[in-house]
One Martini backbone bead per residue (centre of mass of N, CA, C, O) as a GRO file, in nm:
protein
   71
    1UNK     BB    1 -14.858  21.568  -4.691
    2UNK     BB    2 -15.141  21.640  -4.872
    3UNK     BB    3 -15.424  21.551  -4.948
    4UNK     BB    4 -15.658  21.390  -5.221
    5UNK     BB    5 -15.973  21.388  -5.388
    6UNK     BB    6 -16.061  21.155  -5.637
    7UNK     BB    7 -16.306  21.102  -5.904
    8UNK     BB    8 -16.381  20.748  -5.965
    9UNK     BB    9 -16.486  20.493  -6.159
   10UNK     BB   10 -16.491  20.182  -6.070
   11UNK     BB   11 -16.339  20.094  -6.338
   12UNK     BB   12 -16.071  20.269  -6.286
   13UNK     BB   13 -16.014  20.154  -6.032
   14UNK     BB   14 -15.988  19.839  -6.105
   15UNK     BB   15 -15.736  19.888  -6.306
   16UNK     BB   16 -15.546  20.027  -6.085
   17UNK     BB   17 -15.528  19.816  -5.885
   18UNK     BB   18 -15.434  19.590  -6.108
   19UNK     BB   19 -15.135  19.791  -6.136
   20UNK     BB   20 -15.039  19.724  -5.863
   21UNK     BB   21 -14.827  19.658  -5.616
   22UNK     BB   22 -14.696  19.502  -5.363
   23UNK     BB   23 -14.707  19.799  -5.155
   24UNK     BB   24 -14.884  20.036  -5.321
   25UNK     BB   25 -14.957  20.318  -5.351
   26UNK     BB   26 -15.172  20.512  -5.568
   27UNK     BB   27 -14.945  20.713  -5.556
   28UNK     BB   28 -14.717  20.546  -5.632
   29UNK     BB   29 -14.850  20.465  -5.896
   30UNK     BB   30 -14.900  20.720  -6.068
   31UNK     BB   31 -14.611  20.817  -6.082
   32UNK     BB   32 -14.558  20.562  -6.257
   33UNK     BB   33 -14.707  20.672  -6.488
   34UNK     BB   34 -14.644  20.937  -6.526
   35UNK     BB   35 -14.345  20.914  -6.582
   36UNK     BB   36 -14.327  20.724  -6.832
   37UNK     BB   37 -14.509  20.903  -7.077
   38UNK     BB   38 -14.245  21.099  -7.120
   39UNK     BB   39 -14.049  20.898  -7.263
   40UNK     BB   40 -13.732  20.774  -7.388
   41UNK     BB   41 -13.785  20.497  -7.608
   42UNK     BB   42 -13.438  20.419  -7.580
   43UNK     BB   43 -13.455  20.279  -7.322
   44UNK     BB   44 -13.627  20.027  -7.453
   45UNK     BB   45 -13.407  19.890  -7.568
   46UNK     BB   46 -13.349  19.572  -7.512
   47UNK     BB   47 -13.614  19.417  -7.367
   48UNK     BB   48 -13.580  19.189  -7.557
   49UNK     BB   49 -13.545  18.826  -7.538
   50UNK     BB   50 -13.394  18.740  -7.849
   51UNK     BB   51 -13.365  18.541  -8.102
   52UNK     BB   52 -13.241  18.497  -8.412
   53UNK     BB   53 -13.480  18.396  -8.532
   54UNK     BB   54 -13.698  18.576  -8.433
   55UNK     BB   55 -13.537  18.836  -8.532
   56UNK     BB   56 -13.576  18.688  -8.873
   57UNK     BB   57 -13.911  18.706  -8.838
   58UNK     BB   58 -13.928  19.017  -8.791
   59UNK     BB   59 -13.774  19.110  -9.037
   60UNK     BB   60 -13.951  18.977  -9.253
   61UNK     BB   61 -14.240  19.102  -9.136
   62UNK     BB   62 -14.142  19.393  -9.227
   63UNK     BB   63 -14.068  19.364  -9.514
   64UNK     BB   64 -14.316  19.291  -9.629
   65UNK     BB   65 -14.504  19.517  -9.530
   66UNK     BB   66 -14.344  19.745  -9.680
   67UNK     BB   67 -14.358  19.629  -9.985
   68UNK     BB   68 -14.634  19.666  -9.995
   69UNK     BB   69 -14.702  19.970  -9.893
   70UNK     BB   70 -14.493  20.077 -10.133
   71UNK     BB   71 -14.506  19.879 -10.379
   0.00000   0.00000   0.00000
């Protein structure tokens, strides 16, 4: 396969090396950021390890917001 150059400037070279893996090459971060661009956001249920306490932190800070929100 064939390479090619794509001019990014330092700021954004900086970024990519910095979500590099180790022995990760360029062509195979990029492939990894963006198969997951239009990714299924069902997929990522249950990513979160949340105790029940967490979980009815987050919903009752959910519910507050909505009803503030709906009014």
């Amino acid at each position: 396969m064939g390479q090619k150059n794509i001019p990014i400037d330092s700021s954004t070279y900086e970024f990519l090396k910095s979500l590099k893996k180790p022995g990760e090459s360029f062509s195979e971060l990029i492939l990894r950021l963006i198969r997951g661009y239009n990714d299924n956001i069902l997929r990522h249920f249950g990513g979160w390890d949340l105790d029940d306490g967490e979980m009815d932190e987050i919903q009752a800070s959910l519910k507050y917001g909505w009803s503030r929100w709906i009014g």
